[in-house]
N, C-alpha and C positions, 0 to 999 in steps of 0.2 A: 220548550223549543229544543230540536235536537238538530246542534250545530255543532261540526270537528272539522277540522283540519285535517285529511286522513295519510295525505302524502305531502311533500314538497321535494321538489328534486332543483337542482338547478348546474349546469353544466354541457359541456357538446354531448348531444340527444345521437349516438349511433347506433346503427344495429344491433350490435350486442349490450347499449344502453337500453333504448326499448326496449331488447325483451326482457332483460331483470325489472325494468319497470312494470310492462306487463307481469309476469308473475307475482311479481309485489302487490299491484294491483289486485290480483286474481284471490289473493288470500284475503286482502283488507273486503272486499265485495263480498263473499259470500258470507261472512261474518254480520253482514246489513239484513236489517229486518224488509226490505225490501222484496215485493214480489220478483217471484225470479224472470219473470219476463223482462220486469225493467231491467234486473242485473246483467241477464245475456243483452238489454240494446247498448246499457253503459258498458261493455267487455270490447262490443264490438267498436260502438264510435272512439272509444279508447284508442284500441288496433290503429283504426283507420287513422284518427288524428297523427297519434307517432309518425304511422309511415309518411304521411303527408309534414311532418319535420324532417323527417331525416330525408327522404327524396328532394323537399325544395327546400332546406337552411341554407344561406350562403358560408362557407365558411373561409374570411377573408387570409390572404397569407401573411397580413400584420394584423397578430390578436388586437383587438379592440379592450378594452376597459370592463369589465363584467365577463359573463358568459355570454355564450352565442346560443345558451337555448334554457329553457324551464320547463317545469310541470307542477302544478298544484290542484291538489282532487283533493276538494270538498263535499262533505253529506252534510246537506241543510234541510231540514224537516221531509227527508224522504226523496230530495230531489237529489242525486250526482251532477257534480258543477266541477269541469275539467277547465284550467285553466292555460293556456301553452305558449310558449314563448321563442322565435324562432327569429336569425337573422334574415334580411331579404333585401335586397339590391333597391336603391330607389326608384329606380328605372320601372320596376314592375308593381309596383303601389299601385296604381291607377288600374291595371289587369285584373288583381288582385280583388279591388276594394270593388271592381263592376262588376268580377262575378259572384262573389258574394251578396252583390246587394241584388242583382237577378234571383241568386240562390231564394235572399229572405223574400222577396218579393212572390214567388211562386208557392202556390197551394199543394198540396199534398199532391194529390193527380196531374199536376204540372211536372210537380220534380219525379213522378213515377214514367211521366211519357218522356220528358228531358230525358233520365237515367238509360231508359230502352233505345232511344234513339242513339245516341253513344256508343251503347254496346252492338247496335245492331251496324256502325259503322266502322265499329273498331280501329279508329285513328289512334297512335299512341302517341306521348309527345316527346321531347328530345332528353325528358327526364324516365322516361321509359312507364308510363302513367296512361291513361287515358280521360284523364281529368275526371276519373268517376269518385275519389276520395270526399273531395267537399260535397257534393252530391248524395253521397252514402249517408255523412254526417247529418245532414239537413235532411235527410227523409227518416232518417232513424231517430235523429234527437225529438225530431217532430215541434221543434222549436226555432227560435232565428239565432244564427250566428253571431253574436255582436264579438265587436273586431275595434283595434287601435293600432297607428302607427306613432312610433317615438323617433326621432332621429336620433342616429348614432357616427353623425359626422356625414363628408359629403357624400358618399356613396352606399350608404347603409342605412337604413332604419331595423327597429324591434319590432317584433310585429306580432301583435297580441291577439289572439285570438278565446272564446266561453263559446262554454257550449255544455248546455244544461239535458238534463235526461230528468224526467218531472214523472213521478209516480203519480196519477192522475187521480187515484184515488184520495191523499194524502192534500192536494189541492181545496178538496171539500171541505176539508176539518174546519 
């Protein structure tokens, strides 16, 4: 069984965190025996994840107890398995948790005609987004988002989110 731990990061996820993450990333990756197609979909839903923490982490103005964000990327028998940790208002749990579970709920050709309709409307949202990140994630990963909320007092939860990239051949063994 080939199982690591290849990253752990744990602290506020900013811009200039993300991308030393990515590039840290980008090294531990190519070093995988993994086809390289899978490695450019894990590169990309990486990307996407980050941005989609640092665009919607909450970051409250009385620090909280822990940090306000994580990353841990595991290779387990050929699969990349991103783990992320982000704060998020409770108020938007409910938003959150419905379109994710549309997301997993939808078939591949689902999330491809979703994705185009989006862009073919170009709404953005007040995070300056157009809600295409989770979307990207879910058609790339080609697997279902599984997701947890933690409370972190009354106006805060953690907000957990996996998301696997499965070398399909590797599934067979």
């Amino acid at each position: 069984m080939d199982h690591s731990i290849e990253l752990v990061f744990q602290g506020n996820i900013s811009s200039s965190t993300a991308d030393a993450l990515i590039n840290i990333f980008e090294h531990l990756l190519y070093n995988k025996d993994a086809p390289v197609k899978i490695q450019k979909r894990a590169f990309y839903i990486l990307v996407e994840a980050l941005q989609n923490v640092v665009r919607h982490q909450v970051l409250p103005e009385e620090p909280l107890k822990g940090s306000t964000g994580a990353l841990l990327f595991q290779y387990i028998n050929g699969h990349f398995i991103f783990t992320l940790k982000n704060l998020v208002e409770n108020s938007n749990i409910r938003h959150i948790s419905k379109k994710i579970d549309s997301l997993n709920s939808q078939e591949k050709h689902e999330l491809n005609k979703h994705y185009k309709k989006i862009l073919k409307n170009e709404v953005l949202s007040d995070k300056g987004g157009a809600g295409l990140g989770l979307i990207e994630i879910a058609r790339k990963s080609e697997n279902i988002i599984s997701y947890e909320f933690l409370n972190a007092g009354e106006k805060y939860s953690w907000f957990f989110f996996n998301i696997m990239v499965a070398d399909r051949g590797k599934e067979r063994e």
